[in-house]
TORDREN-732948 format. One record per atom (N, C-alpha, C): x, y, z; residue in three letters. Coordinates in steps of 0.001 Angstrom, whole numbers, plus 500000, padded with zeros to 6 digits. Layout:
REM TORDREN-732948
XYZALA...
END
This chain:
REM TORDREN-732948
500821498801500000UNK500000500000500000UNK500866501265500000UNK501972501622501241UNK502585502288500478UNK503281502905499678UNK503903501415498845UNK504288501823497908UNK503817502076496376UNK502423501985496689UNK501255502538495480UNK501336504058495738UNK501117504377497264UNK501078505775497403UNK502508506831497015UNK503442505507497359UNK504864506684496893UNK504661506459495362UNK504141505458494574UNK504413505548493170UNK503678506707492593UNK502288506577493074UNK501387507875492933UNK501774509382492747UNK502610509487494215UNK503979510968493962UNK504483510985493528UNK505511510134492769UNK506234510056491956UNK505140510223490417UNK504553510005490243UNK503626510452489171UNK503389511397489082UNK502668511927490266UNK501940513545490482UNK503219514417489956UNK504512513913490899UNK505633514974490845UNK505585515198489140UNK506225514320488663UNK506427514068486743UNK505524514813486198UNK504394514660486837UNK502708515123485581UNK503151516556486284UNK503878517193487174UNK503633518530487683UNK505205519038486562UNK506503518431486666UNK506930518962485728UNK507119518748484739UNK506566517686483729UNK506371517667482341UNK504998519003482072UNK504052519108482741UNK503226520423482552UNK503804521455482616UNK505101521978483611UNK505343523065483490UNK506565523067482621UNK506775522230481748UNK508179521939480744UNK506967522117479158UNK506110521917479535UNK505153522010478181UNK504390523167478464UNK504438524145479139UNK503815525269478890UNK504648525940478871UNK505686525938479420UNK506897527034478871UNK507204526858477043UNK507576525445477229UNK507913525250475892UNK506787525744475127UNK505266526022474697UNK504364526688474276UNK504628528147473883UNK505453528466475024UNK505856530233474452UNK506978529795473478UNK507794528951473228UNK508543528874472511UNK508021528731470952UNK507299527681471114UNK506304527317469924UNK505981528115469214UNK505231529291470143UNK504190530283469783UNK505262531363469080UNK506565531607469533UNK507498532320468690UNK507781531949467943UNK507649530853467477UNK507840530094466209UNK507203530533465170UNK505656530622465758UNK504585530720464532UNK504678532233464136UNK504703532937465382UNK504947534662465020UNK506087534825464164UNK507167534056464183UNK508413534442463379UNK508003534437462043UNK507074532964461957UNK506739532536460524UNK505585533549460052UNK504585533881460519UNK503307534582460132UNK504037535846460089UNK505384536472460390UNK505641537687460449UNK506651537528458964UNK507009536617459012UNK507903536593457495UNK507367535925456058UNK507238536840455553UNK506682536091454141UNK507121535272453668UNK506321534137452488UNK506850533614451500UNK507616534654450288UNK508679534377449932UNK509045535309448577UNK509942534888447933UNK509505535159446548UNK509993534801445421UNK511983534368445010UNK511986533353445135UNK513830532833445189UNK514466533933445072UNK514182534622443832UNK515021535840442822UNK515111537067443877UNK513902537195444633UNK514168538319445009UNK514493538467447009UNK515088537259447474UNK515968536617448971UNK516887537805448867UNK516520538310450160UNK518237538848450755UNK518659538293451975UNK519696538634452618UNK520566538234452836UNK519456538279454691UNK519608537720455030UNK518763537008456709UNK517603536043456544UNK516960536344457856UNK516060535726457787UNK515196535046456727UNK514958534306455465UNK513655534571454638UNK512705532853454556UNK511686533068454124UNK510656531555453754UNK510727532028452340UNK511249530795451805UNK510652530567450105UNK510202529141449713UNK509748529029449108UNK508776527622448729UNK508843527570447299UNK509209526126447085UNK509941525780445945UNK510031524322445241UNK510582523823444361UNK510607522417444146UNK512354521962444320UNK512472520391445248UNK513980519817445487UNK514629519920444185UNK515518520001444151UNK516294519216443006UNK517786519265443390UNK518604518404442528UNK519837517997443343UNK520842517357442434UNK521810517456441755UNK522454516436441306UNK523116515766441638UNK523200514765442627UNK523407514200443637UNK522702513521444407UNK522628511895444534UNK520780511354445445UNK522139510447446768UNK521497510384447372UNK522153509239448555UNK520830508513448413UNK521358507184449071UNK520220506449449426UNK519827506423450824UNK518800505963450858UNK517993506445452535UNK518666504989453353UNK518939504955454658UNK519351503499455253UNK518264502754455582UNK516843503027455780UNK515974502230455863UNK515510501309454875UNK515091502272453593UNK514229502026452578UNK515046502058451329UNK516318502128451053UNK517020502300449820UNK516396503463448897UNK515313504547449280UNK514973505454448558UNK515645506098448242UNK516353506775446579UNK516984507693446113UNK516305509249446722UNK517602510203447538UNK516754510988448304UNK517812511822448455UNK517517513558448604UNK518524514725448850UNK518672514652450433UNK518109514307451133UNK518377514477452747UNK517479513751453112UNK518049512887454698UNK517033511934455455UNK517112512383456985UNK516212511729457698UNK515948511777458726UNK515265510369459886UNK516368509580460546UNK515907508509460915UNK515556508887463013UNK514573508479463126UNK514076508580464507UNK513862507066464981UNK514948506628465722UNK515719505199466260UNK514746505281467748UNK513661504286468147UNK513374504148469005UNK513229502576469913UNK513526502521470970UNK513667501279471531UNK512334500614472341UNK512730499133472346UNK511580499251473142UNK511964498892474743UNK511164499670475504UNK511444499347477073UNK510780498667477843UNK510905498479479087UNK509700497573480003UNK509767498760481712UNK508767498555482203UNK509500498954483619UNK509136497805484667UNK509323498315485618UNK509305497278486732UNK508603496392486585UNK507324496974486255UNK506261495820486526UNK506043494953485249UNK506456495327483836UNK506961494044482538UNK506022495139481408UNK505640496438481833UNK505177496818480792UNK505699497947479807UNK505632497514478441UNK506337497710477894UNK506040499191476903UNK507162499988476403UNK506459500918475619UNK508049501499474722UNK507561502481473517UNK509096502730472756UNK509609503823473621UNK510672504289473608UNK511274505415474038UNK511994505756472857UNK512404506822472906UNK513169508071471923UNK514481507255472266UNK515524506687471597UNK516872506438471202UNK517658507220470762UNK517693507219469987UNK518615508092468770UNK517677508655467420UNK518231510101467160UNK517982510668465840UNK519220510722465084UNK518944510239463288UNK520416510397462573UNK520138510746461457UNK520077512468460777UNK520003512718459840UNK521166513075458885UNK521188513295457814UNK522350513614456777UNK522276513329455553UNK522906514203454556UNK521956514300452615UNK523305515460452421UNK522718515837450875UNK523601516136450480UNK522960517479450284UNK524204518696449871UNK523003520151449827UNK521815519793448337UNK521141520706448288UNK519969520763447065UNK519700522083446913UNK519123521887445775UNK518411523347445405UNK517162523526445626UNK516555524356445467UNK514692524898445902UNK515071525389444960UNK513987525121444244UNK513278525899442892UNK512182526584442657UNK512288527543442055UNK510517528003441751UNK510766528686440544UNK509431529579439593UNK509739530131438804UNK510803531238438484UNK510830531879439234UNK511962532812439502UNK513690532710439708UNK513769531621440167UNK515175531346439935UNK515333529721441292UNK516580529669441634UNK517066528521442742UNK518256528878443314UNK517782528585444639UNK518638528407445803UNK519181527060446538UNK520651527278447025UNK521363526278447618UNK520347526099449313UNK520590525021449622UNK520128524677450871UNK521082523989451140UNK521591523769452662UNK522437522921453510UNK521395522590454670UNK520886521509454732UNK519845520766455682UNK520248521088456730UNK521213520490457291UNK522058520027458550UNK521337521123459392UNK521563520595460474UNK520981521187461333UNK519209521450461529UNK518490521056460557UNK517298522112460224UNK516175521198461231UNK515340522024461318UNK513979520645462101UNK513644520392460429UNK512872519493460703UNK512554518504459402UNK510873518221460045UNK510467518730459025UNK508551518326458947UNK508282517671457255UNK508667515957457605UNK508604515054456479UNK507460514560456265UNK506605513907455655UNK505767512884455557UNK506820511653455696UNK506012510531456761UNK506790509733456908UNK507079508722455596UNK508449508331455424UNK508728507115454041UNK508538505838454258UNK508909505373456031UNK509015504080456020UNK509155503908457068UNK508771502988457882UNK509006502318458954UNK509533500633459008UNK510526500473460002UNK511003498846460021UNK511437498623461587UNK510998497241461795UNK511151496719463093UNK512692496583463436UNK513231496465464490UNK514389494818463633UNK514735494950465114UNK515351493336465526UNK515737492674467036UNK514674492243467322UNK514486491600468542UNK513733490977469477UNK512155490797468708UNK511370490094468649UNK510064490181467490UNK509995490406466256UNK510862490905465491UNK510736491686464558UNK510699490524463259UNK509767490388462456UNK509513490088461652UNK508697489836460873UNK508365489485459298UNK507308489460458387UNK505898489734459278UNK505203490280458338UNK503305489632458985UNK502741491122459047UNK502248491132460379UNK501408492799460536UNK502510493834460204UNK503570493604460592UNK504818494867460891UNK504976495173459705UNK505214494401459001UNK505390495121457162UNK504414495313456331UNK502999494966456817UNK501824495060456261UNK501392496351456500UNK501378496984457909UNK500863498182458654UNK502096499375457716UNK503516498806457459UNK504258500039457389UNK504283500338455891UNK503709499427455054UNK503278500240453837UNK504590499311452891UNK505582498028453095UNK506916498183453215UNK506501496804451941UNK507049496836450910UNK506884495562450287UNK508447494793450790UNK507555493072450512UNK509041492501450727UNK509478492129449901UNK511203491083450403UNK511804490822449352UNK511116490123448415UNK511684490277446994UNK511932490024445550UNK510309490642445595UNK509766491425446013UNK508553491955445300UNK509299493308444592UNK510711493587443965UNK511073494274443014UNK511670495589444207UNK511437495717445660UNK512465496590445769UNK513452496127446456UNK514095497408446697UNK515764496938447358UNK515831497033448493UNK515347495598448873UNK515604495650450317UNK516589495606451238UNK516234496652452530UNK517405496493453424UNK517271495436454239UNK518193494533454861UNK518167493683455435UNK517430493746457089UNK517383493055458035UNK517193492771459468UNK518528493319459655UNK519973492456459171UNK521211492389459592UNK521659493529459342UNK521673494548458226UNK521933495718458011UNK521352496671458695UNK519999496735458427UNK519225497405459941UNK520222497274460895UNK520409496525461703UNK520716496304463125UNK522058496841463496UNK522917496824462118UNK524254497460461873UNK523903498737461966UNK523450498857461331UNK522437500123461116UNK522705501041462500UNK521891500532463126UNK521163500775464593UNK522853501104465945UNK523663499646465283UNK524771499797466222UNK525278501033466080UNK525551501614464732UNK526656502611464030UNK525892504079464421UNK525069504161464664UNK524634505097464956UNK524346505069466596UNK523884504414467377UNK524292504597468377UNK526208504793468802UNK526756503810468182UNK528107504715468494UNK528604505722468221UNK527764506610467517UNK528398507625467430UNK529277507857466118UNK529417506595465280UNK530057506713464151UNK529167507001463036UNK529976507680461917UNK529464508278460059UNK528347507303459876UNK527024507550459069UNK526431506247458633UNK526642506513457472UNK527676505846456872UNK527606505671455707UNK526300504744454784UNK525658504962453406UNK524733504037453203UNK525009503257452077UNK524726501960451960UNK524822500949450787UNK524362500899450103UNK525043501386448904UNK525177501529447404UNK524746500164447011UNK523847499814445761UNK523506498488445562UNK524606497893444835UNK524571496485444668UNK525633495938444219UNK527254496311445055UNK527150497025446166UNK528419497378446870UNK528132496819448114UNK529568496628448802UNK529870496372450250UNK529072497493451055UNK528328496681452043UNK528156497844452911UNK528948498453453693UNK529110499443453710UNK530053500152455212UNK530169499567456509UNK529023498765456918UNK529325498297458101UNK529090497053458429UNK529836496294457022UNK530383494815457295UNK531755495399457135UNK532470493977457809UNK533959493531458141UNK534548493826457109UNK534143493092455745UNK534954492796454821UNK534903494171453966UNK534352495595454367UNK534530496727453629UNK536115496998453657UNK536333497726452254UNK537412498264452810UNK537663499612452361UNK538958500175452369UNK539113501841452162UNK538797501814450720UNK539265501207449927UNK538737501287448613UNK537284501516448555UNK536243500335448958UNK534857499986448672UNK533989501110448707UNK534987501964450265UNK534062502974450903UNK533982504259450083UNK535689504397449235UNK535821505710448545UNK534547505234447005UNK534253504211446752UNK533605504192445573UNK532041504422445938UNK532069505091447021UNK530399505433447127UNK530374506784447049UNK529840507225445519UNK530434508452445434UNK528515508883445804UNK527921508607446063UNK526379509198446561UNK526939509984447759UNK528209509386448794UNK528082510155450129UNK529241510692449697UNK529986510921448651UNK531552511333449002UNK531409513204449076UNK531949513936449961UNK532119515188449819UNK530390515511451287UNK529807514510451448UNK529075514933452662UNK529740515122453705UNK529132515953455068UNK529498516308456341UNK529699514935456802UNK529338513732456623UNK529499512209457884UNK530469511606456750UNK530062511480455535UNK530896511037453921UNK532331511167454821UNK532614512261454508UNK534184513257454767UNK535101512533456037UNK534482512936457362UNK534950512524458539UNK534880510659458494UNK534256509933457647UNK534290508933457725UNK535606508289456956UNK535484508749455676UNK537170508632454757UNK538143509190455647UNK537974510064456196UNK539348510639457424UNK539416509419458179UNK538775508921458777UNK538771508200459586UNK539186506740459136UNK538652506071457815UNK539657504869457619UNK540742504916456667UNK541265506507456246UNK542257506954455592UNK543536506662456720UNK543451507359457903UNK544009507456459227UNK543985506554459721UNK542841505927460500UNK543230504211461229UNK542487503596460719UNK542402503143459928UNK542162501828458907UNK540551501600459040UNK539584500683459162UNK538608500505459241UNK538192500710460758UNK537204501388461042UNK536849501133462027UNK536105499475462744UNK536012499865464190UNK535257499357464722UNK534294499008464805UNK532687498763464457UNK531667499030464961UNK530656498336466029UNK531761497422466875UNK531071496990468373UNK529576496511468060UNK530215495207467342UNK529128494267466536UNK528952493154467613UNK528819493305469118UNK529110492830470243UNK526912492885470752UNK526619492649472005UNK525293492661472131UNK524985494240472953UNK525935495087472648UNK525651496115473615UNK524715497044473380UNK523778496770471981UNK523020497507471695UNK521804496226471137UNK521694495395471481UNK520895494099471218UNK519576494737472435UNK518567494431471514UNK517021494807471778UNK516154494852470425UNK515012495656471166UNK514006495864469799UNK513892497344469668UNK514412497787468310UNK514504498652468061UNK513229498881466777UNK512640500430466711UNK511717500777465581UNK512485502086464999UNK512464501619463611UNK513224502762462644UNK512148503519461871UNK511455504861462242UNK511351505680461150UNK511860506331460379UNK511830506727459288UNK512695507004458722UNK511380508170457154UNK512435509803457233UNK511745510653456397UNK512800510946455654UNK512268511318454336UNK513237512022452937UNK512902513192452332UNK513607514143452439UNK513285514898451506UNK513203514296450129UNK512412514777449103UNK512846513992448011UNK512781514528446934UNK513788514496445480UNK513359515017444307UNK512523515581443564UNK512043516401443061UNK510779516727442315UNK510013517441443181UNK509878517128444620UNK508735517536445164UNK508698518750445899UNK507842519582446134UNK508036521063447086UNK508172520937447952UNK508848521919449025UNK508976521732450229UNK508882523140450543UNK508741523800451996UNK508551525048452589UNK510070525048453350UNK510716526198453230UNK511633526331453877UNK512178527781454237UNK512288528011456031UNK512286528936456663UNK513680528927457319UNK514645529877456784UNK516208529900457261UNK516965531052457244UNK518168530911457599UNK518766532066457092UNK519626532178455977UNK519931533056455167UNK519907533335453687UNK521661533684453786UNK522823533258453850UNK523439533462453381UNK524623533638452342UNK525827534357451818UNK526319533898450637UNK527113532519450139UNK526462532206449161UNK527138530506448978UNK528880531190448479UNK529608529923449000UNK531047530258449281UNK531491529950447586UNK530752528977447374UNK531106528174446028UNK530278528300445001UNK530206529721444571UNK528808529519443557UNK529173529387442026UNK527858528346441607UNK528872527583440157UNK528577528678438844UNK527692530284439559UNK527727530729438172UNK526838532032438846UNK526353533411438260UNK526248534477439009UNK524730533960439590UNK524020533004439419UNK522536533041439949UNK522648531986441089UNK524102531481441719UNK523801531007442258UNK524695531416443810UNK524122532322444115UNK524950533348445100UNK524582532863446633UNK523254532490446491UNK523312532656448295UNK522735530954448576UNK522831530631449862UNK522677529645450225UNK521905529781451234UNK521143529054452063UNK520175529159452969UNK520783528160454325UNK520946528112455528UNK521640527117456611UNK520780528012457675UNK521371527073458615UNK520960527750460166UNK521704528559460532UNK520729529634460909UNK521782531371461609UNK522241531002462908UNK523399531572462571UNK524080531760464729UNK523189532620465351UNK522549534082464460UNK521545534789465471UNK520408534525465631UNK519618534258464621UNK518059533412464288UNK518128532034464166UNK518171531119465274UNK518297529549464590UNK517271529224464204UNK516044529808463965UNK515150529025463384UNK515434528586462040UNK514870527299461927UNK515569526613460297UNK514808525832460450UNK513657525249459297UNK512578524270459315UNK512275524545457799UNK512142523192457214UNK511740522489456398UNK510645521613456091UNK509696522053455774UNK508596521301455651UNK507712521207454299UNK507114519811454498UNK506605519454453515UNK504732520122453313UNK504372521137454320UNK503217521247454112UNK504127523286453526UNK502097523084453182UNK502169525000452522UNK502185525918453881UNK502468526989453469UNK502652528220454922UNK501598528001455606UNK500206527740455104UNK498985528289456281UNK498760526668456855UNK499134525792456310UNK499113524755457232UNK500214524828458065UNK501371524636458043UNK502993524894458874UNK502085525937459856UNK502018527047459940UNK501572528357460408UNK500397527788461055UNK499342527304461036UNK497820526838461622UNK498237525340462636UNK499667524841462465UNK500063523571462658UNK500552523978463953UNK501689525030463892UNK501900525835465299UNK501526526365466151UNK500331527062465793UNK499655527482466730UNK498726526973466900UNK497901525797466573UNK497261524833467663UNK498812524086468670UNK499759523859468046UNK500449523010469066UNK500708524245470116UNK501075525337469930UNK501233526155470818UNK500214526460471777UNK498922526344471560UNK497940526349472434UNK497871525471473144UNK498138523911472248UNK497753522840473720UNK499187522793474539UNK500443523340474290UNK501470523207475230UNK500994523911476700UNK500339525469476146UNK500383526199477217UNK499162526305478249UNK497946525559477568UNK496740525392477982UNK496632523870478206UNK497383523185478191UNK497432521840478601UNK498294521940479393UNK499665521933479477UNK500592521777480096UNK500597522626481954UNK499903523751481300UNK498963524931482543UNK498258523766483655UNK497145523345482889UNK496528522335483534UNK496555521353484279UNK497805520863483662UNK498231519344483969UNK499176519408484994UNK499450520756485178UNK500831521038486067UNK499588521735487672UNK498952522470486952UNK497355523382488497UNK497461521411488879UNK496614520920488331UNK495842519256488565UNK496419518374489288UNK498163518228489121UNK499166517875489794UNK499559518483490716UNK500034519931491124UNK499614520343492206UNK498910520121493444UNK497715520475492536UNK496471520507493573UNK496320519041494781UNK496206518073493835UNK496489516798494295UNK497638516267495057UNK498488516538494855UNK499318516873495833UNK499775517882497072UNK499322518682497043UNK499125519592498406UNK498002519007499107UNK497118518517498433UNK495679517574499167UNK496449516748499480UNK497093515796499339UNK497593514436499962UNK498136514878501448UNK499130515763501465UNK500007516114502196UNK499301517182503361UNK497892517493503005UNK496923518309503684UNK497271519994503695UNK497833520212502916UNK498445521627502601UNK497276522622501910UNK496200521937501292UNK495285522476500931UNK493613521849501444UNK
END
């Protein structure tokens, strides 16, 4: 009995500061949407140099492939979640690891095109794909629900075993390099410095780069193919992708390397304005998207934090 009642406080406490961690965060939100509703969409041609939103179509000469789904794609975004248990055997995912990285692209529109450098940016994708892999993971509902055809139904599938490599290499902290078809993957044994320089999809990327440094210098790495990351892991996984529009809110500055006079400025995350978001919806959805979330942070989180309170000063007879 009382250790229902201490679990109880220990609840109340949590529900009192996840409410007041979500209504603060709400004013944050809500500056979000003012930044955006205060800055226009405008025309590529006519960007200066800070803050700007222009909306446009990808394009890229240059595709990597995605590590989930083998999708030809300018930038990805994988959200690595595990699954947990607590005391009592019940189970649920938790947040793991995020691992994005692509190559720059252009935004297009009638008026002219601009460089983009992702890195760093929030990312508002439609999701591409989802995959299980470890502990349960296999054929049946899981690839039925995620939209995912299987092997020899004509795509290129990534493996369980690659997944899971997958999964290690990025929890350590090392480059994910991705597998080129018909090539060694990066994170089997038998890769080598050669195999890795012939993946010219990642060569000259931010993880690409530091990864050739790295088995230029000490030979192949490691990747602690040991059980220290053995569980059940769920991979989502988003792409920017070719052809298609995207909304993008950054800061505008001059490209270092431009291949000709129209292609002057580049767009990245500001040291003074970090806002930088990429998304796949139009301004008044992005914009209508924020400020409902901004409302329920600060009008929920308000609530949930008074409710927790309250209940707790009642226990303790304080109220």
């Amino acid at each position: 009995m009382a250790s229902d009642a201490g679990n109880l406080d220990i609840a109340l406490v949590a529900g009192l500061v996840g409410g007041i961690y979500y209504f603060f965060n709400g004013f944050r939100v809500y500056r979000k949407y003012r930044l955006l509703a205060d800055t226009p969409v405008m025309p590529i041609r006519s960007i200066a140099m800070g803050l700007v939103e222009v909306h446009g179509k990808a394009k890229g000469e240059r595709l990597i492939l995605s590590p989930v789904s083998h999708t030809s794609c300018l930038f990805y975004k994988v959200e690595i979640e595990k699954w947990v248990k607590d005391s009592k055997g019940r189970g649920r995912w938790a947040d793991f690891k995020t691992d994005a990285d692509g190559v720059k692209f252009y935004l297009e529109d009638t008026t002219g095109k601009v460089l983009v450098e992702a890195h760093g940016a929030e990312l508002d994708l439609l999701r591409n794909s989802r995959r299980e892999v470890g502990e349960r993971s296999s054929w049946g509902l899981g690839a039925l629900f995620s939209g995912i055809s299987k092997p020899g139904s004509g795509a290129d599938w990534v493996t369980d075993s690659e997944l899971s490599d997958y999964v290690r290499r990025v929890a350590a902290g090392t480059p994910s390099l991705l597998p080129e078809p018909n090539w060694a993957s990066p994170g089997s044994p038998q890769t080598t410095q050669r195999e890795v320089c012939r993946h010219p999809a990642h060569y000259g990327t931010r993880q690409g780069m530091s990864f050739l440094k790295q088995i230029l210098l000490r030979g192949s790495p490691s990747w602690g193919v040991g059980d220290t990351y053995s569980g059940r892991y769920r991979l989502t996984e988003y792409c920017i992708l070719p052809e298609h529009w995207y909304d993008v809110t950054g800061t505008c500055t001059e490209n270092p390397h431009p291949q000709d006079e129209h292609d002057r400025n580049l767009i990245v995350k500001g040291e003074n304005e970090p806002t930088f978001l990429i998304s796949w919806r139009s301004e008044k959805e992005l914009e209508g998207g924020l400020r409902r979330r901004a409302a329920l942070y600060v009008f929920g989180g308000a609530a949930v934090a008074v409710l927790c309170l309250a209940i707790l000063l009642g226990r303790f007879g304080w109220l």
